[in-house]
Backbone as numpy.savetxt, mean C-alpha at the origin, in Angstrom:
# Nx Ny Nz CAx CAy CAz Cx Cy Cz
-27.90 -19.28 -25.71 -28.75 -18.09 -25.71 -27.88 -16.86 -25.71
-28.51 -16.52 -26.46 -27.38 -14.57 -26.57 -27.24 -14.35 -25.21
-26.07 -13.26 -25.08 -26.25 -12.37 -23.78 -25.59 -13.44 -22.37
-25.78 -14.65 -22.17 -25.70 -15.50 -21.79 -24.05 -15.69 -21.18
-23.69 -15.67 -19.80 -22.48 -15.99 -19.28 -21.85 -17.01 -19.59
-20.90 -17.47 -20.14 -19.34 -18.61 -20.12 -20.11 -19.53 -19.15
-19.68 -20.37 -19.20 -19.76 -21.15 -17.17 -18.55 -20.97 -16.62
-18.21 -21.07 -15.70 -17.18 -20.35 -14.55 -16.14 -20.80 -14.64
-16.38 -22.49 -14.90 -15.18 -23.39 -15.02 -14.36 -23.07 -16.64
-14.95 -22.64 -17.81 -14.76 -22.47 -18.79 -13.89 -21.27 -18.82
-14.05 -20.03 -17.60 -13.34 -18.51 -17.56 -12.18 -18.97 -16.75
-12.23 -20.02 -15.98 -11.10 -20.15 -15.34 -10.28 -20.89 -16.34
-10.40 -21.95 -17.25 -9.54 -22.47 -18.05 -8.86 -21.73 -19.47
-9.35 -20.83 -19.64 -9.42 -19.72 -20.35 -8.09 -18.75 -19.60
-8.43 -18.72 -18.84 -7.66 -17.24 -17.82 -5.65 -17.90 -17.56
-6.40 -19.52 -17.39 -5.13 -20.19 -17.24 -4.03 -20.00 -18.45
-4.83 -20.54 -19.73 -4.48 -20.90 -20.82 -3.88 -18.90 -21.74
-4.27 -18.30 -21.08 -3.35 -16.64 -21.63 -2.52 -16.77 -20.89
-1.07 -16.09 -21.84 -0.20 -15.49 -21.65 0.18 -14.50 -20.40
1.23 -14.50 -19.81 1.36 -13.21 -18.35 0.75 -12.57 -19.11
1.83 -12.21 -20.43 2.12 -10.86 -20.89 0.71 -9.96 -21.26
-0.28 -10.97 -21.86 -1.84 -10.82 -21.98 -2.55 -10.19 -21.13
-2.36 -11.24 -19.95 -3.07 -11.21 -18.74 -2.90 -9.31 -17.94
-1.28 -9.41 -18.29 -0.92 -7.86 -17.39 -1.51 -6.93 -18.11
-2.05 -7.15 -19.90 -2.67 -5.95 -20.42 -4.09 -5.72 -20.32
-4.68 -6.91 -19.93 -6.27 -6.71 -19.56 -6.34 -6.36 -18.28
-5.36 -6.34 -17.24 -5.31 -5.75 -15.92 -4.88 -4.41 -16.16
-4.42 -4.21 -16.79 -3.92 -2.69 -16.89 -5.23 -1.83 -17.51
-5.64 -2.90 -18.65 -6.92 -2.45 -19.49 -8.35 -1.98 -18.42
-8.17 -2.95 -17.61 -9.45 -2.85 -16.33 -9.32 -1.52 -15.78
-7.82 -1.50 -15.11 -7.76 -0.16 -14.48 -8.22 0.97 -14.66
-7.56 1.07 -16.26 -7.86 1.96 -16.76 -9.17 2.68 -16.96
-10.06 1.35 -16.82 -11.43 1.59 -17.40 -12.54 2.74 -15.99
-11.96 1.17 -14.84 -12.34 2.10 -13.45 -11.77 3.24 -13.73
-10.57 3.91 -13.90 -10.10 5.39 -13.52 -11.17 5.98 -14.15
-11.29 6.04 -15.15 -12.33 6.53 -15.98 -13.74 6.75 -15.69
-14.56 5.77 -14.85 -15.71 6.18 -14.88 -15.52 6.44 -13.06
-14.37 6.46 -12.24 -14.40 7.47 -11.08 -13.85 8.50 -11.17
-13.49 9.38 -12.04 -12.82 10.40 -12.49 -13.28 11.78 -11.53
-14.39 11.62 -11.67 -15.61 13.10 -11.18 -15.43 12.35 -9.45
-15.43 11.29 -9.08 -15.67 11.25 -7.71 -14.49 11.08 -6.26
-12.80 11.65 -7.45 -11.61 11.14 -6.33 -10.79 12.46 -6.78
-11.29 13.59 -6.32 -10.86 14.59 -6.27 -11.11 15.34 -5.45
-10.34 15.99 -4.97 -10.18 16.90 -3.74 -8.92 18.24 -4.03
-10.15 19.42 -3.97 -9.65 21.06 -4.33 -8.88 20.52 -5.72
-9.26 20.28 -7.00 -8.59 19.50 -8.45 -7.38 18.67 -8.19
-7.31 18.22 -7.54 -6.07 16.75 -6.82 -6.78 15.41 -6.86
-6.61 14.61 -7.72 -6.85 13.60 -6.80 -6.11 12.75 -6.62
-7.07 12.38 -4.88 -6.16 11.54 -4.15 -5.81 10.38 -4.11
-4.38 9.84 -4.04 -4.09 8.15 -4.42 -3.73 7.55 -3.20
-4.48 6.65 -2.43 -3.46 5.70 -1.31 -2.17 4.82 -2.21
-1.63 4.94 -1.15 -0.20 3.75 -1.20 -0.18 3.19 0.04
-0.30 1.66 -0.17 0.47 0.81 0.95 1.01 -0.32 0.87
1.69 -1.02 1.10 2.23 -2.18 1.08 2.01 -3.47 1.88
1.63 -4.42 1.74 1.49 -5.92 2.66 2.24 -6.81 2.22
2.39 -7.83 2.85 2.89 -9.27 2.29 1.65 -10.53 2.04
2.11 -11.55 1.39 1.40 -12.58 0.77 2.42 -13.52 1.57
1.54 -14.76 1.46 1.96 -16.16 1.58 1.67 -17.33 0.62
3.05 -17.30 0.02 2.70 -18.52 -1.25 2.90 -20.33 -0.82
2.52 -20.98 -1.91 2.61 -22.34 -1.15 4.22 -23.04 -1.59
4.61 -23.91 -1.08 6.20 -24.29 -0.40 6.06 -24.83 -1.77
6.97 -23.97 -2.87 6.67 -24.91 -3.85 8.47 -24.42 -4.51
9.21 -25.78 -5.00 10.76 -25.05 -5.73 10.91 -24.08 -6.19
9.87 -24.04 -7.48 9.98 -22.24 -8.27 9.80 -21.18 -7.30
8.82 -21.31 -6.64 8.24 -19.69 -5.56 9.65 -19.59 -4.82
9.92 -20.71 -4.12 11.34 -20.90 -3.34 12.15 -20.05 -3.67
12.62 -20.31 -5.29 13.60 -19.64 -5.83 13.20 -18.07 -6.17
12.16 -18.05 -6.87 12.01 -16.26 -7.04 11.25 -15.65 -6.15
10.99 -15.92 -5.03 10.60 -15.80 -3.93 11.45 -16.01 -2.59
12.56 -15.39 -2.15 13.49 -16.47 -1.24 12.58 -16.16 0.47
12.59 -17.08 0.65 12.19 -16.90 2.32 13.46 -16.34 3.09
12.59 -15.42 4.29 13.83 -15.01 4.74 14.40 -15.86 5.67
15.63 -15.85 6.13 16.80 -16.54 7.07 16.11 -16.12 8.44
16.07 -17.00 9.46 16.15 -16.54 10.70 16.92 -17.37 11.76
16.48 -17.26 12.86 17.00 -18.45 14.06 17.22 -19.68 14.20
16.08 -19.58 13.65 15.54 -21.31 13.48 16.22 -21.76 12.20
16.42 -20.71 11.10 16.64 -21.71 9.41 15.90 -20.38 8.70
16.07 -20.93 7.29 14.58 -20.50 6.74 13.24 -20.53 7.26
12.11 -19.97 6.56 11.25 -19.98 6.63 10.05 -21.01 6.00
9.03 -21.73 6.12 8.66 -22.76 5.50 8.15 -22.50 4.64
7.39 -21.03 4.16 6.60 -20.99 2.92 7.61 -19.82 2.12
7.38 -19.34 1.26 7.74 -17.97 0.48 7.14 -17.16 0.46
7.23 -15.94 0.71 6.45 -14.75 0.61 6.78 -13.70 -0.12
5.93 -13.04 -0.63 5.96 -12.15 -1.66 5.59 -10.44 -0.77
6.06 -9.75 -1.52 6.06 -8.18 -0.92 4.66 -7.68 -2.18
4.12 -7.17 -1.98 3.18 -6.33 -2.78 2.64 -4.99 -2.44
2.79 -4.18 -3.47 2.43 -2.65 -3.13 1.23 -2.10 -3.80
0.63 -1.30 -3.66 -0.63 -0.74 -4.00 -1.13 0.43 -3.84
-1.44 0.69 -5.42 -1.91 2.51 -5.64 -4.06 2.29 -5.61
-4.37 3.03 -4.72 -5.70 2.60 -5.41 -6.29 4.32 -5.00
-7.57 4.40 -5.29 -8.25 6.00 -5.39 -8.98 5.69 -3.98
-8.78 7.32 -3.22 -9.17 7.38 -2.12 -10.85 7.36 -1.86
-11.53 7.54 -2.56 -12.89 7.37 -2.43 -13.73 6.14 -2.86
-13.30 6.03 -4.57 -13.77 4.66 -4.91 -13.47 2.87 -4.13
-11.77 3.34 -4.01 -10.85 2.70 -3.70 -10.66 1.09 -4.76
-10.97 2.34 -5.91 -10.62 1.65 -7.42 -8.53 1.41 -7.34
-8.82 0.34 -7.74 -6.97 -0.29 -7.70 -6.37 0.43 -9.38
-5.31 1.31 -8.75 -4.59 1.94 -10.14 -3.86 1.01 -10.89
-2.68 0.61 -9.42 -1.90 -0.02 -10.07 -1.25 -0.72 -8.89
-0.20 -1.99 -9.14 -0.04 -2.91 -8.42 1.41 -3.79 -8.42
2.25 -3.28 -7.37 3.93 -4.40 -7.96 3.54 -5.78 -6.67
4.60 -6.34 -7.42 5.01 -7.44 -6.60 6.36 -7.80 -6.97
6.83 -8.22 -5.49 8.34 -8.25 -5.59 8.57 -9.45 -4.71
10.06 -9.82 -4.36 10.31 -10.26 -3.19 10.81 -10.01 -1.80
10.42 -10.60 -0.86 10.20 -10.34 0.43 11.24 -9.27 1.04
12.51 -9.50 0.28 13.70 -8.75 0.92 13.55 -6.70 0.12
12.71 -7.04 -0.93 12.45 -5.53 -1.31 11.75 -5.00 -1.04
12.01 -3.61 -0.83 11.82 -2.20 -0.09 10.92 -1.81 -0.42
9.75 -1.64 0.29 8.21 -1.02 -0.50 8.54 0.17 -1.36
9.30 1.04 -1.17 9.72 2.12 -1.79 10.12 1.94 -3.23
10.88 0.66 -3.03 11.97 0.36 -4.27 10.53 -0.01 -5.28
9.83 -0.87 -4.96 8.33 -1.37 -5.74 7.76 -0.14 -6.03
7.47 0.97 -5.39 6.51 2.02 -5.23 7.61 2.96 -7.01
8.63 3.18 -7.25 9.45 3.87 -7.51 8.95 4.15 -9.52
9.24 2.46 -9.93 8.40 2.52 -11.28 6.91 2.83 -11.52
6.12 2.69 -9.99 4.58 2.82 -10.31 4.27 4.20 -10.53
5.26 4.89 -10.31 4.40 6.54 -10.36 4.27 6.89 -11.25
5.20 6.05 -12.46 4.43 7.30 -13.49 3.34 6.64 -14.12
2.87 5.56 -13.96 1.14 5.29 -14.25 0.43 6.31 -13.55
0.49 6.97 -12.45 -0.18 8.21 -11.73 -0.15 9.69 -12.87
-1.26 10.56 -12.88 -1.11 11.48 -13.68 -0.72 12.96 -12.80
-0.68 13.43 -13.81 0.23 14.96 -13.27 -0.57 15.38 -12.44
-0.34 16.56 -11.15 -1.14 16.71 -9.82 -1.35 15.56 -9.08
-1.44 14.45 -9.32 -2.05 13.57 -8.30 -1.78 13.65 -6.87
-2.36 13.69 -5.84 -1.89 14.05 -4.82 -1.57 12.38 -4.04
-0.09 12.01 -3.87 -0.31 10.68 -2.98 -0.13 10.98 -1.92
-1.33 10.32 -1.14 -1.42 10.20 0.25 -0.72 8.95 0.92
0.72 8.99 2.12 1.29 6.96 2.37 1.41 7.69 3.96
1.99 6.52 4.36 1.99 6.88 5.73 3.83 7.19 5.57
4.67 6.94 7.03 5.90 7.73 7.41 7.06 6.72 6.62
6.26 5.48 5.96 7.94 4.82 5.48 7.93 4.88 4.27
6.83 5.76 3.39 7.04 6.05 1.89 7.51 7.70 2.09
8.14 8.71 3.68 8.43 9.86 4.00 10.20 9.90 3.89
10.38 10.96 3.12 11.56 11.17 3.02 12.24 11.91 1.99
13.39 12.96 2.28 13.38 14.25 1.47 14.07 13.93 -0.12
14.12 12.92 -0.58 14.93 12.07 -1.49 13.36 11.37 -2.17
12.81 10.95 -1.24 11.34 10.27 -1.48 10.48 11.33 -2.18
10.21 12.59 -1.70 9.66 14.06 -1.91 9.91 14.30 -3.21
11.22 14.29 -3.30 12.04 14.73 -4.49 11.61 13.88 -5.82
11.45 12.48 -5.90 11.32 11.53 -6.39 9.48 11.46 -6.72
8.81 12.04 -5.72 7.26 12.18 -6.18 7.30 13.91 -7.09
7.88 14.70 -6.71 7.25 16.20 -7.30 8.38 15.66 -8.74
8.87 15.24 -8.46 9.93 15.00 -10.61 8.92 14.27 -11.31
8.22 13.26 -10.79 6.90 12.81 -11.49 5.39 13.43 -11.91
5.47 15.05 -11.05 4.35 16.01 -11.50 3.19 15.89 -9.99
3.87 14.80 -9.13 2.80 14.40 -8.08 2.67 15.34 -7.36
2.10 15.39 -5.95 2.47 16.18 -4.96 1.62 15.52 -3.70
2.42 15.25 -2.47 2.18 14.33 -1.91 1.96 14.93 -0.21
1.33 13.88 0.76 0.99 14.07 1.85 1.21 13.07 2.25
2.13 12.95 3.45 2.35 11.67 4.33 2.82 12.29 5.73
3.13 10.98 6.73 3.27 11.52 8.03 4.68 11.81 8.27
5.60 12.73 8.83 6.91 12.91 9.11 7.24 11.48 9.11
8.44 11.09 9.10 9.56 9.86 9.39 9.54 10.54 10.73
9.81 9.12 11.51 9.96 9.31 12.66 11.64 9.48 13.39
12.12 9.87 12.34 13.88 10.22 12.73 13.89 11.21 12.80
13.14 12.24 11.87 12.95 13.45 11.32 13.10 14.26 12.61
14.20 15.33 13.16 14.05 16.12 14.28 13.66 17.46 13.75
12.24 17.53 14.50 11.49 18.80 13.83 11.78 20.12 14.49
12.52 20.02 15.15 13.17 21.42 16.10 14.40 21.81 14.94
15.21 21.31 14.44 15.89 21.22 13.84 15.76 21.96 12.74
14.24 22.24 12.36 14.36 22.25 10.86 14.44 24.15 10.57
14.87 24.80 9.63 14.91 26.31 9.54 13.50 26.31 9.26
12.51 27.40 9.83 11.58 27.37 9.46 11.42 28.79 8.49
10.94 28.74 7.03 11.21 29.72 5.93 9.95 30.62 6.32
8.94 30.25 6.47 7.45 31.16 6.71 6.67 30.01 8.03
5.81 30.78 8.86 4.82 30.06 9.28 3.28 31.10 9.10
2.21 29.83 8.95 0.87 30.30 9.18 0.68 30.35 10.06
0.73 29.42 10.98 0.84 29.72 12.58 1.89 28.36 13.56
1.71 28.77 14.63 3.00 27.48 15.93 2.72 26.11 14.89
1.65 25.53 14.25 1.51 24.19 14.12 1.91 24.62 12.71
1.60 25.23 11.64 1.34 25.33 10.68 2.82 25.90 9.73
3.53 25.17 9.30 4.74 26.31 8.61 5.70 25.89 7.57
6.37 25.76 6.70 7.32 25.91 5.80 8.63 26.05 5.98
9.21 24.84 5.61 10.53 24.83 6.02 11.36 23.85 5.23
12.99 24.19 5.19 13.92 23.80 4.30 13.97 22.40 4.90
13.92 21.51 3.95 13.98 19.89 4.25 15.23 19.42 3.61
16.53 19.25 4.47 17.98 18.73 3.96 17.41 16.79 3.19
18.33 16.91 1.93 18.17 15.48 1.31 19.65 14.94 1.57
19.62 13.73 1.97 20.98 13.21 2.96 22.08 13.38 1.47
23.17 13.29 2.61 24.29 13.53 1.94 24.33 12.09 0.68
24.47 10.76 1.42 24.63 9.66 0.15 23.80 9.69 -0.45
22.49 10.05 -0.74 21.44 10.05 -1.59 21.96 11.01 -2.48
22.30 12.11 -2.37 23.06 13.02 -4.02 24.25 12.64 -4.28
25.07 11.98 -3.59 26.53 10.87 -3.82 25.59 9.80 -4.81
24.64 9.04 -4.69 24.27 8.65 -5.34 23.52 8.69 -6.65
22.84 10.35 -6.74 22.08 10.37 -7.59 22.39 12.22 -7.95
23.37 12.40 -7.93 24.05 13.73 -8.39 23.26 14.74 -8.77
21.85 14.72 -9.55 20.66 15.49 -9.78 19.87 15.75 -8.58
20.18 15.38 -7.55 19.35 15.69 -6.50 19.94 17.28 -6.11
18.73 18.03 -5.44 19.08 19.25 -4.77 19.96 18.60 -3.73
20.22 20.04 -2.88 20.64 19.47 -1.24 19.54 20.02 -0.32
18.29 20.80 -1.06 17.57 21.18 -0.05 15.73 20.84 -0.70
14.94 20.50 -0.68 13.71 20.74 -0.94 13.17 21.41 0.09
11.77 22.61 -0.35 10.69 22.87 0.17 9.44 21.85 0.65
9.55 21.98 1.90 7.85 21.28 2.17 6.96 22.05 3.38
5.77 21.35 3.58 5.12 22.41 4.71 4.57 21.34 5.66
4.80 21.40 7.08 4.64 20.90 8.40 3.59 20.93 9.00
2.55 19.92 9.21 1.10 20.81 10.08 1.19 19.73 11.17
0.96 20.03 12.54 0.50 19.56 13.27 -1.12 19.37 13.91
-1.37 17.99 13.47 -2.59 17.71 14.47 -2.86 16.91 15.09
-4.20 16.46 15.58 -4.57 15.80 16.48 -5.68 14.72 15.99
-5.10 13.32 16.09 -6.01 12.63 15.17 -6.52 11.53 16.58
-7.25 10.53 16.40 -7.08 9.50 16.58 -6.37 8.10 16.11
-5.38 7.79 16.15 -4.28 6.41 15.66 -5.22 5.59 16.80
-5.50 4.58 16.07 -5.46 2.56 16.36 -6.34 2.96 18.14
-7.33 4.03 18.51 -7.62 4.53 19.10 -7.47 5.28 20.64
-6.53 5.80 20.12 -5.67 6.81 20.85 -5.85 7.80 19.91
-5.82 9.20 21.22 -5.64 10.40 20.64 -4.25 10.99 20.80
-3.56 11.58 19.77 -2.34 11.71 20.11 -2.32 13.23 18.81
-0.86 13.54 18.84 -0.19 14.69 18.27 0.84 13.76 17.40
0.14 14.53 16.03 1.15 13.18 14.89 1.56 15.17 13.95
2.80 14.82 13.07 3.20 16.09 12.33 3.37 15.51 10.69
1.88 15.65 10.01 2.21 15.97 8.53 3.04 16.84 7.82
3.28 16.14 6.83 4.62 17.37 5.66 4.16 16.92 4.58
4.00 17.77 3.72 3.18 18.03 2.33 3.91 19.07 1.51
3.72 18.59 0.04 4.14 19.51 -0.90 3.19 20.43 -1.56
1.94 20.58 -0.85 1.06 21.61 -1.08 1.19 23.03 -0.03
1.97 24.07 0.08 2.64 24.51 0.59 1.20 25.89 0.86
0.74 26.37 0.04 -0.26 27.45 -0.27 -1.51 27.17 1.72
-1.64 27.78 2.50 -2.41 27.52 3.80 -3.67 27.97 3.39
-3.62 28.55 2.74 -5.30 29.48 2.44 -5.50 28.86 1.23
-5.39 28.21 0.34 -5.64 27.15 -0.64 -5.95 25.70 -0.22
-5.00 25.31 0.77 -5.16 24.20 1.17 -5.12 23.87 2.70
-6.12 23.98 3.38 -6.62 24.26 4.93 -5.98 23.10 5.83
-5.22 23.74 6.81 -5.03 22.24 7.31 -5.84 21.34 8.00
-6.74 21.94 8.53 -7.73 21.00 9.30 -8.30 19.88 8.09
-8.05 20.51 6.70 -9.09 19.80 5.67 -7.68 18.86 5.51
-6.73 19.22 4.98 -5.33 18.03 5.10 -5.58 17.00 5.86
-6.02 17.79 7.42 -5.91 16.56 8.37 -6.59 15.19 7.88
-8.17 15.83 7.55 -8.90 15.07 7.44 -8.52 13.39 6.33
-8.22 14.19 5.43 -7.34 13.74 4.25 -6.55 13.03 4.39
-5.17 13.14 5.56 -4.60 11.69 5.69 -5.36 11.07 6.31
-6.16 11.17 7.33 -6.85 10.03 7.71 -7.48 9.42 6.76
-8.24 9.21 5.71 -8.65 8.59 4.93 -7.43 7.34 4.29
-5.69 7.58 4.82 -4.97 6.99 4.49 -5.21 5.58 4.97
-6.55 5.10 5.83 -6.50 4.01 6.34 -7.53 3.17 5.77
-8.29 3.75 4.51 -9.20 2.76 3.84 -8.36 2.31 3.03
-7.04 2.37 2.60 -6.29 1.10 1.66 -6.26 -0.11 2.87
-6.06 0.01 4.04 -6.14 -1.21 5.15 -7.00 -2.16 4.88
-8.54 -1.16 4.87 -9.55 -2.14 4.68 -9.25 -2.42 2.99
-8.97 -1.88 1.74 -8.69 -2.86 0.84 -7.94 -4.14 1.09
-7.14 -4.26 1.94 -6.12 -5.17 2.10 -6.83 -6.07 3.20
-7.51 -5.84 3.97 -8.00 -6.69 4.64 -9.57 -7.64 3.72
-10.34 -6.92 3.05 -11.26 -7.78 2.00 -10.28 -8.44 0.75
-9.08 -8.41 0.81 -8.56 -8.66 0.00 -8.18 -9.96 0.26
-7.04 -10.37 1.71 -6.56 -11.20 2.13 -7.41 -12.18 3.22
-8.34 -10.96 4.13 -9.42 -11.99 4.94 -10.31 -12.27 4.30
-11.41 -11.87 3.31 -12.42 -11.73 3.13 -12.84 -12.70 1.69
-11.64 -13.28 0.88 -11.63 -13.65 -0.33 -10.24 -15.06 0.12
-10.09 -14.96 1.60 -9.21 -16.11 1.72 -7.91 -15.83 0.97
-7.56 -14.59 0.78 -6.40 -14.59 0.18 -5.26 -14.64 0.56
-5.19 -14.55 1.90 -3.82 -14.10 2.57 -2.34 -15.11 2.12
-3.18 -16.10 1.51 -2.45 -17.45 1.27 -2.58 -17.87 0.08
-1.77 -17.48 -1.02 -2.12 -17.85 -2.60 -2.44 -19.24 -2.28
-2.34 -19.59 -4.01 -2.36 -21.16 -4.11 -1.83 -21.77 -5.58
-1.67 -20.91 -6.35 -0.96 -21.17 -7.51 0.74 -21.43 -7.26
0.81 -22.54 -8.13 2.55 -23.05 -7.86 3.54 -22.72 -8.79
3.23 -21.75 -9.50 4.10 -21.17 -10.54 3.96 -19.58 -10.64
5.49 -19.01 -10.94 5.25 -17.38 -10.58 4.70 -16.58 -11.54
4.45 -17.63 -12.83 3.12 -16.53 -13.84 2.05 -16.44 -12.99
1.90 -17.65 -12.55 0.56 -18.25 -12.05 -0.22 -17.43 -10.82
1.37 -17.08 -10.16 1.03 -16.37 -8.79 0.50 -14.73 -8.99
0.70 -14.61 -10.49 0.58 -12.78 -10.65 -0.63 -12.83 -11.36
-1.13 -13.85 -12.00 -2.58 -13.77 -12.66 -3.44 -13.66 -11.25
-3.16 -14.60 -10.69 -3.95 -15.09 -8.96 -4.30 -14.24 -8.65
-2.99 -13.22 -8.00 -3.06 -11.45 -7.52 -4.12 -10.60 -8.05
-3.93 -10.79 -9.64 -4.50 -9.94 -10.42 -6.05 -10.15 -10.45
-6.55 -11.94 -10.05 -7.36 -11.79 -10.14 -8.31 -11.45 -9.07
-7.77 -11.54 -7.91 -8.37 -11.12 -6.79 -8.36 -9.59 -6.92
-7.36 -8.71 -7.24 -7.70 -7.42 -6.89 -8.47 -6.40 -8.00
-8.48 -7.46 -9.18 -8.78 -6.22 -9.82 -10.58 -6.53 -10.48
-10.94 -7.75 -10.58 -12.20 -7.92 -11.58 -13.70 -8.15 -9.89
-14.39 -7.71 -9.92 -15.67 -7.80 -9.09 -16.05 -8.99 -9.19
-16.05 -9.95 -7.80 -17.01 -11.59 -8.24 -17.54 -11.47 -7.39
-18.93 -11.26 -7.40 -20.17 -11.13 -6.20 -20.34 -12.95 -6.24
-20.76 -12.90 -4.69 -21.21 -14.36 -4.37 -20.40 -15.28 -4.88
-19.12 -15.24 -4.55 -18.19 -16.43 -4.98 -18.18 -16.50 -3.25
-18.19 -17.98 -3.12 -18.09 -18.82 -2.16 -17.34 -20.27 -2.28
-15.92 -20.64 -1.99 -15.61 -21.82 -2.91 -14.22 -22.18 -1.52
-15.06 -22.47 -0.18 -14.00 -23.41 1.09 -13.22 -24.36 0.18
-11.89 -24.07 0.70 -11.09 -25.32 0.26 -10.03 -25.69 1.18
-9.45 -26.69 1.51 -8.58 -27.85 2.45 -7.72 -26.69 2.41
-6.83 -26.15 3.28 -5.58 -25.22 3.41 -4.44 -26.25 3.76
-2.95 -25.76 2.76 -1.92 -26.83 3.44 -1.30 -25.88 4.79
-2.00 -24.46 4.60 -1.45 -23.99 5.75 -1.44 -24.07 6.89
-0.44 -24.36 7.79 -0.62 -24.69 9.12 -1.37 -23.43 9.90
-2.69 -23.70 10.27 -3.65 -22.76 11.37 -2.80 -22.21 12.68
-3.67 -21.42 12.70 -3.25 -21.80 14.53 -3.89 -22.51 15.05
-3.59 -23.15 16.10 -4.48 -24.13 16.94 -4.55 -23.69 18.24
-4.32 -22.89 18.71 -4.99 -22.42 20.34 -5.93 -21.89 20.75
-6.62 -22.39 21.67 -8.30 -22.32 21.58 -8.27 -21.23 22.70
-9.42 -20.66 22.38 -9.42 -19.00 22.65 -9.67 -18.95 24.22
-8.79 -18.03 25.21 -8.84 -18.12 26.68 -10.05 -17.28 27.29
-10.90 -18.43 27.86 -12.28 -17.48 28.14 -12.54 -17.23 29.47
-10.79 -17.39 30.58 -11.03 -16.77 31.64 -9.69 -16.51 32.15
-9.56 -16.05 33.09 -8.52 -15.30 33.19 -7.29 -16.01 33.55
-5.94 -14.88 33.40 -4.80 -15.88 33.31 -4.81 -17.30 34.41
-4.85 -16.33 35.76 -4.41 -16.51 37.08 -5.82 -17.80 37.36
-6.95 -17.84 37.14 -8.14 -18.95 36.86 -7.41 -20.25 36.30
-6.89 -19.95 35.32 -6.62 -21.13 34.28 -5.02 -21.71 35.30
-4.21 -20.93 35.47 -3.16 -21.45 36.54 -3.80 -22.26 37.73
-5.02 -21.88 38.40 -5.54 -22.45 39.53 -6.24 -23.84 39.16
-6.86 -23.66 37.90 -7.64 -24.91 37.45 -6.70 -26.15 36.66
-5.37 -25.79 36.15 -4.57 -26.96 35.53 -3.70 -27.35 35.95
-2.97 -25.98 37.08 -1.79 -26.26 37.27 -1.09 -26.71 38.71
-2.36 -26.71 39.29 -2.35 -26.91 40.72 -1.85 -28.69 40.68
């Protein structure tokens, strides 16, 4: 009958049977399509805004993943499975997925983050938290046309810094030094960028505390800080992408045993809509097994250990 869906098993043998190289252009093709019809709804004062964040994956113990995947070394040995690093651009309102690396475990979210920007278009404002912060990092988003908002690095000594103008005690503009080996390394770097400092008062993981944004939107009467504030906070709905991603779709734990295999997988969880997929299956992953303590420490000492 016209009009009429594939059967499911037929899209999956299909999906198998393309090429990466295929596969990465109909994911790119998708993206593209979302950017497009959220265009009008992920903008803020003509910016719009992009999360960045990074998680890890767990692949299954398989030779190939082994190898382009290395587990890391610890105490004990290696590690028993392989894990993969993955980073992620998606739009702050829709929380439509732009774009997407994957690497291995020992690379630097930054280092992943570095080729994705220029899929981002000119103005875009990226919003990350303090380990995508840094005056080399800054430098590396405004050469791409971006202009970005994240939380100070927490090395960053803010007494320290010359302050060039302030709007007010929380609010001000100041010369941001880019380390010495970073222009040993990359000779085009300044030795100084402009950025602007706001202090506020948010709630974190629920605590109220005093956290200090730095932004390359420098203008105070253009761009309000209370409205900034608001703005990184929204930096925490890529979380919940990542949590329907990995809890909610069973993903936290691939299952494909080959590393084309493992980036179609990715691709297909994050990027195409499957309402009402429901499909339990046997995990080789070891659970946890400790059954949940439903009274108190010093109870459970009196009742087993006596």
């Amino acid at each position: 009958m016209a009009g009429k869906s594939p059967p499911r098993a037929t899209v999956a043998k299909a999906r198998k049977r393309l090429p990466l190289v295929v596969w990465q252009k109909i994911t790119t093709w998708i993206c593209q399509q979302v950017q497009q019809c959220s265009a009008s709804m992920d903008k803020w004062r003509s910016h719009r805004v992009v999360l960045v964040d990074g998680t890890c994956l767990t692949l299954p113990n398989e030779p190939e993943l082994r190898r382009d995947f290395p587990p890391p070394k610890g105490y004990h040995g290696y590690g028993k499975y392989p894990p993969a690093r993955m980073v992620c651009l998606s739009l702050a309102k829709t929380m439509a997925v732009i774009s997407y690396s994957i690497g291995k475990y020992k690379q630097d979210e930054t280092t992943l983050l570095k080729p994705m920007l220029k899929t981002l278009q000119k103005g875009d404002l990226l919003v990350a938290d303090r380990h995508f912060a840094g005056a080399n990092l800054f430098f590396s988003y405004m050469a791409n046309g971006l202009e970005y908002l994240t939380r100070v690095h927490q090395k960053l000594k803010i007494s320290r810094l010359k302050r060039l103008w302030s709007y007010s005690a929380d609010d001000f503009v100041a010369g941001l030094k880019i380390g010495a080996l970073y222009r040993r390394q990359n000779p085009e770097l300044p030795k100084y960028i402009t950025a602007r400092f706001i202090r506020v008062t948010a709630c974190i993981r629920g605590k109220r505390r005093d956290i200090r944004l730095v932004s390359s939107l420098l203008d105070a009467r253009e761009y309000p800080a209370d409205e900034m504030a608001q703005l990184y906070l929204q930096r925490w709905r890529i979380e919940t992408l990542f949590k329907q991603f990995k809890v909610n779709t069973s993903a936290y734990q691939l299952r494909s045993k080959s590393s084309d295999a493992i980036h179609k997988e990715i691709a297909g969880w994050l990027v195409p809509e499957r309402p009402g997929r429901l499909e339990p299956r046997r995990l080789s992953h070891d659970p946890k097994h400790y059954p949940r303590l439903r009274i108190t420490r010093a109870q459970w000492r009196k009742q087993y250990v006596a």
